[in-house]
DSSP file (Angstrom, degrees, kcal/mol; ACC not computed):
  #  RESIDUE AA STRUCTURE BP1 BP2  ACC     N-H-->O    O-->H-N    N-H-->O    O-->H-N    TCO  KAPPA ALPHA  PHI   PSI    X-CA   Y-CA   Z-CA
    1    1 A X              0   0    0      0, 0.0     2,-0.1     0, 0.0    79,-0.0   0.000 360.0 360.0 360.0 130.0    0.0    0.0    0.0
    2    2 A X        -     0   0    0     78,-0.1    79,-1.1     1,-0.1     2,-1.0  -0.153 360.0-105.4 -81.7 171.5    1.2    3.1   -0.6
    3    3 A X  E     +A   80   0A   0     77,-0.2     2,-0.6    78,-0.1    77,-0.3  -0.404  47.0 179.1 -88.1 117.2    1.9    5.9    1.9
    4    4 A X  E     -A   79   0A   0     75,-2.7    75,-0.7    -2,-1.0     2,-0.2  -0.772  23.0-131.2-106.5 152.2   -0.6    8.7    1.9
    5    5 A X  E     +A   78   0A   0     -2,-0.6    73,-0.2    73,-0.2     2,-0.2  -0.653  26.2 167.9 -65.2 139.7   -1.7   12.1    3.5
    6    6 A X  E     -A   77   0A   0     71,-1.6    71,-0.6    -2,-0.2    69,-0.1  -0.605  36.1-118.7-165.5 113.7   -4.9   13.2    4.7
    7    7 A X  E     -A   76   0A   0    118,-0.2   112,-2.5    -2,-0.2     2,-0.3  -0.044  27.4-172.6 -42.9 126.5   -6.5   15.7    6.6
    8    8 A X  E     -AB  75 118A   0     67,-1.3    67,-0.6   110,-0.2     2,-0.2  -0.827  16.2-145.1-123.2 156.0   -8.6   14.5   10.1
    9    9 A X  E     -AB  74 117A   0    108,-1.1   108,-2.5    -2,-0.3     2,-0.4  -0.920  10.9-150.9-121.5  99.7  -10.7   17.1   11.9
   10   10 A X  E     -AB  73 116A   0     63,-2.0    63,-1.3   106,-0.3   106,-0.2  -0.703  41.1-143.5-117.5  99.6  -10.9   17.0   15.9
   11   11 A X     >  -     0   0    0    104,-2.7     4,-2.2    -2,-0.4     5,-0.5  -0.561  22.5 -96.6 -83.9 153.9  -14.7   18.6   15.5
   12   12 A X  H  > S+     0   0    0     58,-0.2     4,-3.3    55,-0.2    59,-0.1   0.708 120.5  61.1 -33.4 -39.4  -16.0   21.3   18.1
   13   13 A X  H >> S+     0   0    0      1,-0.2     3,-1.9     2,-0.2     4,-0.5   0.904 110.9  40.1 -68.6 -95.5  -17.9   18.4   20.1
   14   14 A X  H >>>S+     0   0    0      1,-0.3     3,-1.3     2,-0.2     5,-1.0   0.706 111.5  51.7  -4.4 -71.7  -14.8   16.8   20.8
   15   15 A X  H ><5S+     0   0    0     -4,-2.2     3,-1.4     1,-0.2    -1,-0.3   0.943 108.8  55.8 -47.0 -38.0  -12.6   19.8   21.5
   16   16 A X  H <<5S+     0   0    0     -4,-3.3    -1,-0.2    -3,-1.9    -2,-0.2   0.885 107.0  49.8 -59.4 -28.1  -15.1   21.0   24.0
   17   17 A X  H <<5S-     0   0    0     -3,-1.3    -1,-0.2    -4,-0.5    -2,-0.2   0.253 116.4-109.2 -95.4  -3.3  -15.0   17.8   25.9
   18   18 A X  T <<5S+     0   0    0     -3,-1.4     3,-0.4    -4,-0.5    -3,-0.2   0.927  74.2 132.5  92.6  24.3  -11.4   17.6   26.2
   19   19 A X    >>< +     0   0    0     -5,-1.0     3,-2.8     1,-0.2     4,-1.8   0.644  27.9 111.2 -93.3 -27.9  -10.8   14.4   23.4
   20   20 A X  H 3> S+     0   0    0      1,-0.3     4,-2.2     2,-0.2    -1,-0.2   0.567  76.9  48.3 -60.0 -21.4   -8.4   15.4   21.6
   21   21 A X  H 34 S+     0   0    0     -3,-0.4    -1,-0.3     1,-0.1     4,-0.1   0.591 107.1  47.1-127.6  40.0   -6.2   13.0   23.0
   22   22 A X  H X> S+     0   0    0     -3,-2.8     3,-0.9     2,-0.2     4,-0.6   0.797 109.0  55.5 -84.4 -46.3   -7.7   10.1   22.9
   23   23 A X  H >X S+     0   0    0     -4,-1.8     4,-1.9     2,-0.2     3,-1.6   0.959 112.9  46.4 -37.8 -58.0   -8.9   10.5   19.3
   24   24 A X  H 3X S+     0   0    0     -4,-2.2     4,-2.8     1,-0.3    -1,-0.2   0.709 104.0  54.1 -94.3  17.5   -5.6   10.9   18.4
   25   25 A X  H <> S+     0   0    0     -3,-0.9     4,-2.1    -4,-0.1    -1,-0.3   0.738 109.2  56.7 -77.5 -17.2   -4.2    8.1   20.4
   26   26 A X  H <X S+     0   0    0     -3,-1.6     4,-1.1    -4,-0.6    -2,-0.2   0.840 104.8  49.5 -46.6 -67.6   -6.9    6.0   18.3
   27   27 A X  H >X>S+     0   0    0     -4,-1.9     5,-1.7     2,-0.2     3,-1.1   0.989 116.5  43.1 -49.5 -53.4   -5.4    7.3   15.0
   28   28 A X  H ><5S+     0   0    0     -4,-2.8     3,-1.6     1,-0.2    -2,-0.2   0.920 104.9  60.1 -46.7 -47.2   -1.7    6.2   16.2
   29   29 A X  H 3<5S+     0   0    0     -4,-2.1    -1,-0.2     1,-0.3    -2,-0.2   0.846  99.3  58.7 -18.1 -64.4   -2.8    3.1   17.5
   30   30 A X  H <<5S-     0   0    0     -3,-1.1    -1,-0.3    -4,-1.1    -2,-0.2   0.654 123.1-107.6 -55.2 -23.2   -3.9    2.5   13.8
   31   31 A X  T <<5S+     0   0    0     -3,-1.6    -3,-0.2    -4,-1.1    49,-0.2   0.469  80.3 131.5 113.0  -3.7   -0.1    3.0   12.7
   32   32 A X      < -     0   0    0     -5,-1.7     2,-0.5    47,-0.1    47,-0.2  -0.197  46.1-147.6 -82.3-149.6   -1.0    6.7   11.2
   33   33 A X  E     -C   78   0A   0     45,-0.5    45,-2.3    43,-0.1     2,-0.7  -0.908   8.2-130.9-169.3 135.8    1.4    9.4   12.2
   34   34 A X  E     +C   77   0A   0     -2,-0.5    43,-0.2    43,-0.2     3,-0.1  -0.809  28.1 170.1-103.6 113.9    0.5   13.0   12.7
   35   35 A X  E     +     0   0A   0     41,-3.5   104,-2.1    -2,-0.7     2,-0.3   0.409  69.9  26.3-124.1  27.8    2.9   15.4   10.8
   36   36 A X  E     +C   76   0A   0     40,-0.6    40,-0.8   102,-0.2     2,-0.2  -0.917  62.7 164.1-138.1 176.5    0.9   18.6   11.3
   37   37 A X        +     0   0    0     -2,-0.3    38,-0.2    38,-0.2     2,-0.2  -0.667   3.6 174.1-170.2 146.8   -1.7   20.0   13.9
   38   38 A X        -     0   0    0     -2,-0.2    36,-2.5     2,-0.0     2,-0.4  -0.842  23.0-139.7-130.8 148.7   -3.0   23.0   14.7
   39   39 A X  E     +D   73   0A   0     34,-0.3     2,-0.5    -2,-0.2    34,-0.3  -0.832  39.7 168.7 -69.8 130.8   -5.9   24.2   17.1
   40   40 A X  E     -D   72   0A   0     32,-4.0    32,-2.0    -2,-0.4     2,-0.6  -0.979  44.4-131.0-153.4 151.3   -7.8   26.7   15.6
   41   41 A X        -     0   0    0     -2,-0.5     2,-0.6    30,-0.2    30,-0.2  -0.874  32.1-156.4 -95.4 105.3  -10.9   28.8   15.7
   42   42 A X        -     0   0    0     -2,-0.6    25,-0.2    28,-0.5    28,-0.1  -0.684  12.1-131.6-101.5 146.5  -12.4   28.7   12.3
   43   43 A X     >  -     0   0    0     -2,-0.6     4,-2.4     1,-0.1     5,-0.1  -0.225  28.7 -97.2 -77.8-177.8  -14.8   31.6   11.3
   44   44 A X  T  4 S+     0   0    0      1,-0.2     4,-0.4     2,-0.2    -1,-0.1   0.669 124.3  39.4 -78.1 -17.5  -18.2   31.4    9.8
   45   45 A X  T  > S+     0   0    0      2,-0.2     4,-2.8     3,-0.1     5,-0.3   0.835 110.3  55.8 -91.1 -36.7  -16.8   32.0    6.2
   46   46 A X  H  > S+     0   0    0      1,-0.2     4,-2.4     2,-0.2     5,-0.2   0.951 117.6  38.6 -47.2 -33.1  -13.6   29.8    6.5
   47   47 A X  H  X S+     0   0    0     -4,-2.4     4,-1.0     1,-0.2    -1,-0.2   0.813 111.1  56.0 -78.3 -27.0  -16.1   27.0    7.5
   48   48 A X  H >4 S+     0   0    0     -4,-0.4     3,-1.4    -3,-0.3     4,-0.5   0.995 114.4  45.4 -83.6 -76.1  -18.6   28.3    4.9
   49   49 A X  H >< S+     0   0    0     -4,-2.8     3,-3.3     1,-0.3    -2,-0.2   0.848 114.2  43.1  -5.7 -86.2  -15.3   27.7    2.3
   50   50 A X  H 3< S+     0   0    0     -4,-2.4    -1,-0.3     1,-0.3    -2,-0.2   0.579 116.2  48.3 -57.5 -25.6  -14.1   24.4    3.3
   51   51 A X  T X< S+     0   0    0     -3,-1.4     3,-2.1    -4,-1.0    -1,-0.3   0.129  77.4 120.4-111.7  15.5  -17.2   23.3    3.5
   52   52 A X  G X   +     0   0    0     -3,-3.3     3,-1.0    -4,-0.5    -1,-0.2   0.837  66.2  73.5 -45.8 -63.3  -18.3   24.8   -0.3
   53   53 A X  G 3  S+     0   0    0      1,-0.4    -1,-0.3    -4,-0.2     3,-0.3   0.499  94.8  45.3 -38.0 -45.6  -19.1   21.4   -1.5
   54   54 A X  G X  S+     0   0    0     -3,-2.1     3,-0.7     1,-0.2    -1,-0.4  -0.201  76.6 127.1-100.4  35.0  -22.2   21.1    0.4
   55   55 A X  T <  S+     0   0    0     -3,-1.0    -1,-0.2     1,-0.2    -2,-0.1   0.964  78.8  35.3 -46.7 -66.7  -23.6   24.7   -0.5
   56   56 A X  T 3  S+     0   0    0     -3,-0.3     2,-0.3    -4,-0.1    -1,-0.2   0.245  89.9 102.7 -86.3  16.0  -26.9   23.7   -1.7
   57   57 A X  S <  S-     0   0    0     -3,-0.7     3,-0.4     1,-0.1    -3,-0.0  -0.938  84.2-117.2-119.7 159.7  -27.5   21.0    0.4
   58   58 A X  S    S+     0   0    0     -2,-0.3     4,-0.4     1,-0.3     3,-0.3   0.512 108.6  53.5 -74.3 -15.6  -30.3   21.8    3.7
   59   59 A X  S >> S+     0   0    0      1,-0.2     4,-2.1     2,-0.1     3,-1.5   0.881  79.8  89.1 -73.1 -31.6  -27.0   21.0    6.5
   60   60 A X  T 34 S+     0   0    0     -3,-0.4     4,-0.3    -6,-0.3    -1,-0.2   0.385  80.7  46.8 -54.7 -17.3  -25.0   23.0    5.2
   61   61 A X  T 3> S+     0   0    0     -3,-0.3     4,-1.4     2,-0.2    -1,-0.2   0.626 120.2  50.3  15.9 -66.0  -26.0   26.2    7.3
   62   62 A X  H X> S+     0   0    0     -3,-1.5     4,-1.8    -4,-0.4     3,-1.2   0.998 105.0  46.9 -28.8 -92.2  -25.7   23.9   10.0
   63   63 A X  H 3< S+     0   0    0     -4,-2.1    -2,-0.2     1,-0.2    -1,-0.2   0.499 108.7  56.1 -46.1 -18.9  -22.7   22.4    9.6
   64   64 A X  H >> S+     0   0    0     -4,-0.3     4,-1.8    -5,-0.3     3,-0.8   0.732 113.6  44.3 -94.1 -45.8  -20.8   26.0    8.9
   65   65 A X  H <X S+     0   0    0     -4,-1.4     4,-1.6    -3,-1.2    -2,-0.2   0.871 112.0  45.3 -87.8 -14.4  -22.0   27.3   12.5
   66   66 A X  H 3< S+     0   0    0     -4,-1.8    -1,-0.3     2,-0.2   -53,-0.1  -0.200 116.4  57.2-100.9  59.6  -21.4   24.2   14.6
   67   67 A X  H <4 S+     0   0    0     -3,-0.8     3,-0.4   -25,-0.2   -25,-0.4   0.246 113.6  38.0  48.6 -73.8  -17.8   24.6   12.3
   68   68 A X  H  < S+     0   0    0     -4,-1.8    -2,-0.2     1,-0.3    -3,-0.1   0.554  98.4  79.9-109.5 -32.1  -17.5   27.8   13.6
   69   69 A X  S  < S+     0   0    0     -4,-1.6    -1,-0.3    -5,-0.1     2,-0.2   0.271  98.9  16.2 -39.5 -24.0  -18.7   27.4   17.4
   70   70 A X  S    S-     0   0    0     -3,-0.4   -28,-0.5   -30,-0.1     2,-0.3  -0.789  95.6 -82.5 169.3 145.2  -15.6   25.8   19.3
   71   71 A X        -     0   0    0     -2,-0.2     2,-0.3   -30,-0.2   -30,-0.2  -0.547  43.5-148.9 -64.1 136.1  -12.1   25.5   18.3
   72   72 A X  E     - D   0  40A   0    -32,-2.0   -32,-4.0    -2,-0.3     2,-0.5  -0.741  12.4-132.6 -95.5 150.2  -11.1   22.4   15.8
   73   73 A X  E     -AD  10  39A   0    -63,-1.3   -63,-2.0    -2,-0.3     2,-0.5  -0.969  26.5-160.8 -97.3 112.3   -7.7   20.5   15.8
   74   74 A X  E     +A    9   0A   0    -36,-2.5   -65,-0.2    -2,-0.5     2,-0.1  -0.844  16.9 177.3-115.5  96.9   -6.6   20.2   12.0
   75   75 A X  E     -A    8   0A   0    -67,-0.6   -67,-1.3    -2,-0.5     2,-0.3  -0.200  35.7-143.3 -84.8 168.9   -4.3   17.7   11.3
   76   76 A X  E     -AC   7  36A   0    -40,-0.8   -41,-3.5   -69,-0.2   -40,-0.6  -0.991  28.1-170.8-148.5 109.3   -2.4   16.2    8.6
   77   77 A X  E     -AC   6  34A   0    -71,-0.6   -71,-1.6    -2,-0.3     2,-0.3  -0.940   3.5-165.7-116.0 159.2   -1.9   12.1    9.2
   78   78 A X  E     +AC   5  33A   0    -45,-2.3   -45,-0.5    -2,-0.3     2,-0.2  -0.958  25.6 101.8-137.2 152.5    0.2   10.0    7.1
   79   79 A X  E >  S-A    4   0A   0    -75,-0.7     3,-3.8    -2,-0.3   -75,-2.7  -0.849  73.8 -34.7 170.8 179.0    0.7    6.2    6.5
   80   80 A X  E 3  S-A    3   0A   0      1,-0.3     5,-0.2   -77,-0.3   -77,-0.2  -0.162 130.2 -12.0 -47.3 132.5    0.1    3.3    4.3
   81   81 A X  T 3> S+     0   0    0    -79,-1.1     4,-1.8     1,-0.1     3,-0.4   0.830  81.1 172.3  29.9  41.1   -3.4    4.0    2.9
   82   82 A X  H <>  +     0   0    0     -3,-3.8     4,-2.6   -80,-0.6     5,-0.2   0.744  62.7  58.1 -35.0 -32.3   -3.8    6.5    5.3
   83   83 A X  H  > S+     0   0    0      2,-0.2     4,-1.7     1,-0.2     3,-0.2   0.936 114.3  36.9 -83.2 -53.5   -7.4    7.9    3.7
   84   84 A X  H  > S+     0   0    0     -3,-0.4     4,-1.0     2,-0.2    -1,-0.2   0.732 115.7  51.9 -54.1 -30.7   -9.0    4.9    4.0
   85   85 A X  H  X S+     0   0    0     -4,-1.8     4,-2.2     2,-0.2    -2,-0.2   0.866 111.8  45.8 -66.7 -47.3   -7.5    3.8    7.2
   86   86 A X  H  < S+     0   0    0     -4,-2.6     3,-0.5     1,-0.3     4,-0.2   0.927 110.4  54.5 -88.5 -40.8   -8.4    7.2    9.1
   87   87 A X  H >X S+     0   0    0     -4,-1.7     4,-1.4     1,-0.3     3,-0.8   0.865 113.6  45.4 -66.0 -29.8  -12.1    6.8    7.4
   88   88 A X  H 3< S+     0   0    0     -4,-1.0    -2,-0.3     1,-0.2    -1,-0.3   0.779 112.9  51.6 -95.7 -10.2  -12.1    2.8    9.3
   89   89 A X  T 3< S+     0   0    0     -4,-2.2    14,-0.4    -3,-0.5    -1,-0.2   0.196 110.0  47.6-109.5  37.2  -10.8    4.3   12.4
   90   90 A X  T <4 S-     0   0    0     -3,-0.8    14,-1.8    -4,-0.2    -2,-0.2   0.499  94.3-161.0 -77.7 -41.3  -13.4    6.7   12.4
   91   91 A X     <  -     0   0    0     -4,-1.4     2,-0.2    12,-0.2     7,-0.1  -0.037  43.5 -14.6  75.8 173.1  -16.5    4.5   11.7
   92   92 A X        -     0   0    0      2,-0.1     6,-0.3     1,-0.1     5,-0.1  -0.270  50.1-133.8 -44.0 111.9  -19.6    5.5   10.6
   93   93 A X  S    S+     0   0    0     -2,-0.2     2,-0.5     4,-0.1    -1,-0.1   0.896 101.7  65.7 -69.1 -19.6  -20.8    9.0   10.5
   94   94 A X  S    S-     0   0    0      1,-0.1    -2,-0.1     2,-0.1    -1,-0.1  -0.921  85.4-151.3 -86.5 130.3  -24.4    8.0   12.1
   95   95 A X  S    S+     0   0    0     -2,-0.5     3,-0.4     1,-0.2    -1,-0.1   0.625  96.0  68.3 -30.5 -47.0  -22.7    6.9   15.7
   96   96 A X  S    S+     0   0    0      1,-0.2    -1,-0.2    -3,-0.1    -2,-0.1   0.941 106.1  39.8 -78.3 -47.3  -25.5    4.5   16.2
   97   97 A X  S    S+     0   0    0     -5,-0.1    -2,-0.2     2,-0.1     2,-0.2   0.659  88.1 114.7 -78.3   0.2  -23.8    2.2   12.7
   98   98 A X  S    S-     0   0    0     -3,-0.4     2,-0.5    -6,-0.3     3,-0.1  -0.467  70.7-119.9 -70.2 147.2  -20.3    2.7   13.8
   99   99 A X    >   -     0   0    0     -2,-0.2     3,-1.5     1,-0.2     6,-0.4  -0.668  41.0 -72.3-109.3 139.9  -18.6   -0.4   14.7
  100  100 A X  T 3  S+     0   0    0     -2,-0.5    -1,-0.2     1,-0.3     3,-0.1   0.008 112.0  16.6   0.9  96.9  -17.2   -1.1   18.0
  101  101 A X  T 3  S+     0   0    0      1,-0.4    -1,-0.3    -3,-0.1     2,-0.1   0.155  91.5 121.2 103.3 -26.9  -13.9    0.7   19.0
  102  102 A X  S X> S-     0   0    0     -3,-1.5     4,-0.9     1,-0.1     3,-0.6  -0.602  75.2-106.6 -65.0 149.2  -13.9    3.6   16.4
  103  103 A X  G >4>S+     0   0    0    -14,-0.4     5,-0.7     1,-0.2     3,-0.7   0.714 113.9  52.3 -43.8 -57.8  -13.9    6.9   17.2
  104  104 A X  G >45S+     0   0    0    -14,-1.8     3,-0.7     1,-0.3    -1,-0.2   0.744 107.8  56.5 -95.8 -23.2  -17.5    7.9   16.4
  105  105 A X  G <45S+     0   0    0     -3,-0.6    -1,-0.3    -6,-0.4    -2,-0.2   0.758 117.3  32.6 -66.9 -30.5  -18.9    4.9   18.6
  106  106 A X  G <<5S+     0   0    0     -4,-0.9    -1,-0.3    -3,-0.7    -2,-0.2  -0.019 136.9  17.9-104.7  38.5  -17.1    6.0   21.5
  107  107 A X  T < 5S+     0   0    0     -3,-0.7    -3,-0.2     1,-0.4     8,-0.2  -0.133  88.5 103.6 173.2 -86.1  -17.1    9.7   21.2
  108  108 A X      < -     0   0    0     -5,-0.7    -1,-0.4     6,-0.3     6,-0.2   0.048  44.8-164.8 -34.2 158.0  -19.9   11.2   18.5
  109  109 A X  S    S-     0   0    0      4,-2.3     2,-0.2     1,-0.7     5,-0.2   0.402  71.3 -15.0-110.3  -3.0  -22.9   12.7   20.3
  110  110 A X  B >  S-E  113   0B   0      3,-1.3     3,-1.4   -17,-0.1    -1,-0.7  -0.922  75.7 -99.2 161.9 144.2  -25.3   12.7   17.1
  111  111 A X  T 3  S+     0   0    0      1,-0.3     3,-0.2    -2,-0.2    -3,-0.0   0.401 130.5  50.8 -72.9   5.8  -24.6   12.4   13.6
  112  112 A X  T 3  S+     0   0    0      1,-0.5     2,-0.6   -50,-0.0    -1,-0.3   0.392 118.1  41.4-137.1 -11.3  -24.7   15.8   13.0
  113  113 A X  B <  S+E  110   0B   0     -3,-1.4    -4,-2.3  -101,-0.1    -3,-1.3  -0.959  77.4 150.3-142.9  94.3  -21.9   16.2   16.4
  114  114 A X        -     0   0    0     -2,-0.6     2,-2.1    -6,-0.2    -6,-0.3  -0.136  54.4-121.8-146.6  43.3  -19.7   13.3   15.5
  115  115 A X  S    S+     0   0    0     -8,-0.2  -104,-2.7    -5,-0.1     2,-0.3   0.063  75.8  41.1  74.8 -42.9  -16.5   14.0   16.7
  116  116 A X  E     -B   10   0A   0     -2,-2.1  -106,-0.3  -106,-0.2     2,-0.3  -0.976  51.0-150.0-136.5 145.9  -14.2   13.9   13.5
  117  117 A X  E     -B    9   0A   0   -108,-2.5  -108,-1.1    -2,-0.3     2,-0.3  -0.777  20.2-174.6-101.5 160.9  -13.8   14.9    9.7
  118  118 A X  E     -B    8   0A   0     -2,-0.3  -110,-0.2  -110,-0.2  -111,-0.1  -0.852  33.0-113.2-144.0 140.0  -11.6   12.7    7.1
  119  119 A X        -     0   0    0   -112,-2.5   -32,-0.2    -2,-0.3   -33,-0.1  -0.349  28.1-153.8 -74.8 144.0  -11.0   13.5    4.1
  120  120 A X        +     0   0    0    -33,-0.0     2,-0.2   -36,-0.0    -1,-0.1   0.154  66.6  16.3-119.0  32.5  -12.6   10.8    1.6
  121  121 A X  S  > S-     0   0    0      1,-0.1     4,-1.0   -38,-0.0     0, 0.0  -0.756  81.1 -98.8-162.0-175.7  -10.9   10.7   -1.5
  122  122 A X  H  > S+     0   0    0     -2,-0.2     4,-1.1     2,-0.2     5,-0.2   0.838 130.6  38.1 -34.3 -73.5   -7.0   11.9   -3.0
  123  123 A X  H  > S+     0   0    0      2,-0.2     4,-3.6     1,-0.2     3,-0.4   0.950 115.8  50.2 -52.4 -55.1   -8.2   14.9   -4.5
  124  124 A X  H  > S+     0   0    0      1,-0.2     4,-3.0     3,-0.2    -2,-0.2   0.923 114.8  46.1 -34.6 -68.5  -10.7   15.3   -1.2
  125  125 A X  H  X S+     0   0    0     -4,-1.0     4,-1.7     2,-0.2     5,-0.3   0.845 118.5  45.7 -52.4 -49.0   -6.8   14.6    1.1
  126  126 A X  H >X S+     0   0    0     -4,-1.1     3,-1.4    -3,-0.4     4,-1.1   0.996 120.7  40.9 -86.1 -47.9   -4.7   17.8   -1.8
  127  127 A X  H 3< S+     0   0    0     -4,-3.6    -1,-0.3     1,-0.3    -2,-0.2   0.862 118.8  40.2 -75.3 -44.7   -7.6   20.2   -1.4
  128  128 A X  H 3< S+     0   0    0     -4,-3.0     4,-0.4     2,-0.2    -1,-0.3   0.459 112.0  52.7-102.6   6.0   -8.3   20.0    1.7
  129  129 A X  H XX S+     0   0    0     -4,-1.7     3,-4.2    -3,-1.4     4,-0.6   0.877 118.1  54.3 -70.9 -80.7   -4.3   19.8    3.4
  130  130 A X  T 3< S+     0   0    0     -4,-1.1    -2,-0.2    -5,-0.3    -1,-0.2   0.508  89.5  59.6   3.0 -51.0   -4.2   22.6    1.4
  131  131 A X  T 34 S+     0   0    0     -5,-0.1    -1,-0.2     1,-0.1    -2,-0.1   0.761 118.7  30.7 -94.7 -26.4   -6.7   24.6    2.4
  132  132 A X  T <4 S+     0   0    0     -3,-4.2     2,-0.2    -4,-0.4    -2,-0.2   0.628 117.7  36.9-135.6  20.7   -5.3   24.8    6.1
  133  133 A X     <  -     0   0    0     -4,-0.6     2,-0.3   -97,-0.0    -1,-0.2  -0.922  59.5-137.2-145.1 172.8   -1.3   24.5    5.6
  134  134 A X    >   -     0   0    0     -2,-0.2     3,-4.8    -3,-0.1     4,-0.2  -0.682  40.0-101.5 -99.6 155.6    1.5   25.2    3.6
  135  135 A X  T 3  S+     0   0    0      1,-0.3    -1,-0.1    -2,-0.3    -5,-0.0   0.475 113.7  64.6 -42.0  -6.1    3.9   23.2    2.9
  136  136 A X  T 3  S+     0   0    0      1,-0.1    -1,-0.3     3,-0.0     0, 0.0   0.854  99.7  55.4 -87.6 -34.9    6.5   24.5    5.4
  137  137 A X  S <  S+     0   0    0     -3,-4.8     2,-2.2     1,-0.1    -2,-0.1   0.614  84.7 104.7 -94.8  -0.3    4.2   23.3    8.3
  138  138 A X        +     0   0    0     -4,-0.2     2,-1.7  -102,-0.1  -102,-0.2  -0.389  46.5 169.5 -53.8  49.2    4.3   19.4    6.6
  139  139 A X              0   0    0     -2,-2.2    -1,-0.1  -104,-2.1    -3,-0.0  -0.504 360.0 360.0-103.7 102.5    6.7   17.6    8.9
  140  140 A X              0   0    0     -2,-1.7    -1,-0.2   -63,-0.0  -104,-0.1   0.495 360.0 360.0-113.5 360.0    6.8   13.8    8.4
């Protein structure tokens, strides 16, 4: 397998509750390695950005203010098939389908408060590294 990059998201529900490192003893566990982080307070347009994809659909409103409500942790993990890996040791985004031992089964509150983002594709992983460091802050 080859070794990839991908952006995880430590979501407001999480941060508030103090998680962040348990989540991310969860990723290591899995074998990924974190070679950025930041904590950060994102505003109502960055989130409104980042989140473009899902303009026209009825969450999106949602999702951009509970975005924007609490500081997020935005990380950068890397290993062997990292993108897939960080999407199975996440689980399921409804909580209630997540399997056993994943992040969103022990942690999410609500599908809609579920602890984590990952990026779900290659393109998904460049655009969205991207979008919240530069290459200078990349250290693996």
């Amino acid at each position: 397998m080859a070794t990839e990059r991908t952006l995880s998201i430590i979501k407001p529900d999480a941060t508030k509750r103090n998680l962040t490192g348990k989540i991310n003893a969860k990723f290591e566990e899995a074998g990924l390695r974190i070679v950025a982080q930041k904590r950060i307070r994102l505003s109502m347009d960055q989130a409104g950005q980042f989140y473009a994809e899902h303009k026209e659909r009825g969450f999106y409103g949602e999702l951009c203010e509970f975005m924007a409500s609490e500081p997020v942790v935005v990380q950068v993990l890397e290993g062997d098939g990292a993108i897939l890996k960080n999407r199975d040791v996440m689980g399921a985004t409804n909580p209630a389908n997540a399997a056993d031992g994943t992040i969103r089964k022990e942690f999410a509150l609500s599908v809609g408060e579920n602890s984590v983002h990952g990026s779900d594709s290659e393109t998904s992983a460049a655009r969205e590294i991207a979008f919240f460091f530069s290459g200078l802050e990349l250290v693996g």
